[in-house]
C-alpha positions, -999 to +999 in steps of 0.1 A: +760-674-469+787-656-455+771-619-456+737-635-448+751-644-418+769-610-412+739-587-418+715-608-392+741-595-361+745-560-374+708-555-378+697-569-345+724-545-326+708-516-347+678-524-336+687-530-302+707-497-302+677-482-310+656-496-285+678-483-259+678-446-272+641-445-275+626-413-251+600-427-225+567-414-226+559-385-209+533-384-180+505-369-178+505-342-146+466-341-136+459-306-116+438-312-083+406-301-088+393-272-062+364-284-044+326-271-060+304-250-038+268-269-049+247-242-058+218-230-034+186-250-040+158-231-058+128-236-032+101-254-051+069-233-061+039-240-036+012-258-053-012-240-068-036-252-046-014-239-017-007-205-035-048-200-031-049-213+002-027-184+014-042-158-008-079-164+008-060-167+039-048-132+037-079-115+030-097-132+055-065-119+076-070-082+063-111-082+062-106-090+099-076-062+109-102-038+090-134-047+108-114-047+145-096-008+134-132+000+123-150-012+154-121+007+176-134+038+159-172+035+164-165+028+200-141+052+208-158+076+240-138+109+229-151+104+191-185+119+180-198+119+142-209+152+126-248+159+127-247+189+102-230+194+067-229+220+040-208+218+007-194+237-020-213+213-046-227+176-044-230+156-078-263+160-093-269+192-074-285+160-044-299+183-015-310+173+019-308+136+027-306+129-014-277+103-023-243+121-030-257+150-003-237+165+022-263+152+046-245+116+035-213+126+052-227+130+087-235+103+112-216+072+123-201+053+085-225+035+067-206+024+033-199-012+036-176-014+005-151+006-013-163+024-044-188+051-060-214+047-039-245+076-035-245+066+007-214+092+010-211+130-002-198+138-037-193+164-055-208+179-083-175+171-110-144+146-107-110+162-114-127+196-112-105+213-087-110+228-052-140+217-031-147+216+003-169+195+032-178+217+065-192+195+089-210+207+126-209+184+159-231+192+189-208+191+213-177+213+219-147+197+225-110+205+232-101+184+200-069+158+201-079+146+162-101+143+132-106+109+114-123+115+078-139+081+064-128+083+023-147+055+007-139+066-033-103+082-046-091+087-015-057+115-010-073+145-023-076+161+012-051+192+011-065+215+036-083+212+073-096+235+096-111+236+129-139+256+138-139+269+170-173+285+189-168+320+176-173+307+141-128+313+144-115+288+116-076+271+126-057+253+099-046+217+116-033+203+082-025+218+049-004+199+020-003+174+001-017+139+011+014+115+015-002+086+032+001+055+012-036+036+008-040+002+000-059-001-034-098-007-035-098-004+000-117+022+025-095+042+045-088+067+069-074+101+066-065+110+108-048+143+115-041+144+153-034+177+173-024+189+204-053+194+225-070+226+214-074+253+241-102+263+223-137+247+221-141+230+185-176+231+169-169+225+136-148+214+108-137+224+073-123+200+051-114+209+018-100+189-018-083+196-049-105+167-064-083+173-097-051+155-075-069+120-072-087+108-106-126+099-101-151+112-072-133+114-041-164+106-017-167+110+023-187+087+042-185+104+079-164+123+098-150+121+137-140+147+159-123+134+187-118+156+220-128+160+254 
């Protein structure tokens, strides 16, 4: 009974000696957090039926810009279209007022759409090399420019000339084409000059038809001058 009761004491003051040497826990140190920058919201795809709203929207938009450019040009009172045209070949060997002629290049523009068309002059190969397009007007001018209607493979213009009234040829342009066309569509190849202090009857046009794949066809040509 005796060293019951003298190992109940001992073992509580252990135990409380214990208790009072136990380490407290540790806290946890939380880091503040730097503010997040949401990321910028992807704009939501139109609808499709949007998406083909705008796209018939813009050719309407382009079909109208073309037919207003185009009308500027017919009406313009310096311009005049050629009224005689020889060529160094025209598919099919076509003479006179044939389709692919040279007789197809003169006159105010007839071809309606882009493309291969036998309304405009062609030559005889595609992608065969030089050929050229001399075109007369019937009344001499003191030019200011030349606008050359390419309905088909347009940019394979590298050379024109101005014919003056003694039959005197003068090179206006001569390179290579760098304008940029729009695809499929009929275009324009202008060269503007300072007014000419000679009288222009004529003009010579020629194509290194190998630079542009396909028939590179002329519908009319302008010469503009007073």
């Amino acid at each position: 009974m005796c060293k019951t009761r003298l190992l109940l004491p001992l073992t509580m003051s252990i135990v409380l000696l214990a208790a009072c040497g136990k380490k407290p826990d540790t806290a946890t140190i939380t880091q503040p957090v730097p503010p997040t920058t949401p990321a910028p919201a992807t704009p939501a795809s139109p609808p499709p039926a949007a998406a083909e709203e705008d796209s018939e929207m813009a050719k309407r938009k382009a079909a109208v810009e073309f037919a207003l450019a185009e009308q500027k040009i017919a009406e313009d009172p310096q311009g005049q279209w050629a009224t005689t045209a020889t060529a160094s070949s025209t598919y099919n060997g076509a003479k006179e007022q044939a389709h692919y002629s040279e007789w197809q290049a003169t006159g105010a523009p007839n071809v309606e759409h882009y493309g291969d068309t036998g309304e405009a002059w062609a030559p005889k190969d595609a992608d065969a090399g030089i050929e050229w397009l001399q075109l007369g007007f019937a009344k001499p001018v003191h030019a200011t420019a030349i606008r050359i209607r390419q309905n088909n493979a347009p940019g394979a213009i590298i050379k024109i000339e101005l014919i003056d009234d003694t039959n005197a040829k003068h090179t206006v342009f001569e390179g290579i084409d760098a304008n940029k066309y729009p695809a499929n569509s009929i275009v324009w190849f202008v060269q503007t000059v300072d007014k000419t202090p000679y009288a222009v009857t004529g003009a010579k046009i020629t194509l290194a038809t190998n630079a542009v794949q396909g028939w590179n066809e002329i519908d009319a040509v302008q010469l503009v001058g007073e």
